[in-house]
N, C-alpha and C positions, 0 to 999 in steps of 0.2 A: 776664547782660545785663539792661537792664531789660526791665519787662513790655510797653513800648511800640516793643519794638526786636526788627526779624527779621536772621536770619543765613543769607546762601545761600554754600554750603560744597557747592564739587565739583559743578557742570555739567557734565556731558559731551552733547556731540552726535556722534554715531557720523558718521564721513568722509561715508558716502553722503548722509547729509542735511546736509552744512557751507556754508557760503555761502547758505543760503536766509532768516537771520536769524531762525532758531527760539529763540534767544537771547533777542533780544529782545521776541518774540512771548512766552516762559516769562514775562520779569522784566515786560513788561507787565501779565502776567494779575495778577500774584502783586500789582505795585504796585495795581490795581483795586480786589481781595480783601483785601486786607491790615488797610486801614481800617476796614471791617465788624468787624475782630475785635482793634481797638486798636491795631495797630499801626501808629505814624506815621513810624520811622523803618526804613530799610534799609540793611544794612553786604552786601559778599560781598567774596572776595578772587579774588583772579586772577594767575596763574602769571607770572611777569615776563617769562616768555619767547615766552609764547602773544600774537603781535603782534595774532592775529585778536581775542583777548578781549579785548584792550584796546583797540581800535579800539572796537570794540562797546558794552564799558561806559561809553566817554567820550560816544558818539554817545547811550545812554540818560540822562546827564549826571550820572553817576555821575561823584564827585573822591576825589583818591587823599586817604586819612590818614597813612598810613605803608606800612613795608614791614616785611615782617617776613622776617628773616636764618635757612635753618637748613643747617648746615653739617655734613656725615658722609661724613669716610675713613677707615675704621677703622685706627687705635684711635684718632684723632681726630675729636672729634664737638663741635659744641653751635648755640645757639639764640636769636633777639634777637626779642621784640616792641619795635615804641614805643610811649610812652605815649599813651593812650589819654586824654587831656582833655574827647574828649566824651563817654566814659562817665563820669565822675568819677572815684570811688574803684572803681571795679567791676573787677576784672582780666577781660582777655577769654581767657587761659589761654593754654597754653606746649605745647614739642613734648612731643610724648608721651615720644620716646627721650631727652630730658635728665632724666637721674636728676638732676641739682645742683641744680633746681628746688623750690620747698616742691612739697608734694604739693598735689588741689586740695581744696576744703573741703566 
């Protein structure tokens, strides 16, 4: 990604604290902080299923770019990002368990 871009990958809020919007309270700081150390933009991803995180991320006004696909019944497996236009040419990588992928560089 580039130098001016953060990536938040896998929040968890343990059950007994859920509903208190510690979520928010995190992506707040982090939006605060962030800028101090060049970074002007934020990407995270969020589970298509977790209704609460997404309620969440939209209330922070966070908007979706894509989705990304990944699919495992063994021995059927594999994996879709979409493109990524506001990174440019930058890929932002692939599942780990799809070998059919280039490797990353």
């Amino acid at each position: 990604m580039p130098d001016d871009t953060g990536f938040v990958f896998h929040v968890f809020i343990l059950p007994a604290y859920r509903g208190q919007r510690l979520y928010a309270v995190l992506m707040s700081y982090a939006a605060e902080q962030l800028p101090d150390h060049g970074v002007r933009k934020l990407f995270l991803t969020t589970e298509c299923t977790n209704r609460s995180a997404l309620r969440s991320v939209n209330r922070m006004g966070f908007r979706e770019v894509g989705k990304a696909r990944l699919f495992k019944d063994a021995p059927l497996y594999g994996a879709g990002y979409p493109d990524q236009p506001f990174f440019g040419e930058v890929p932002t990588g692939r599942y780990a368990g799809d070998e059919r992928a280039a490797p990353y560089d």
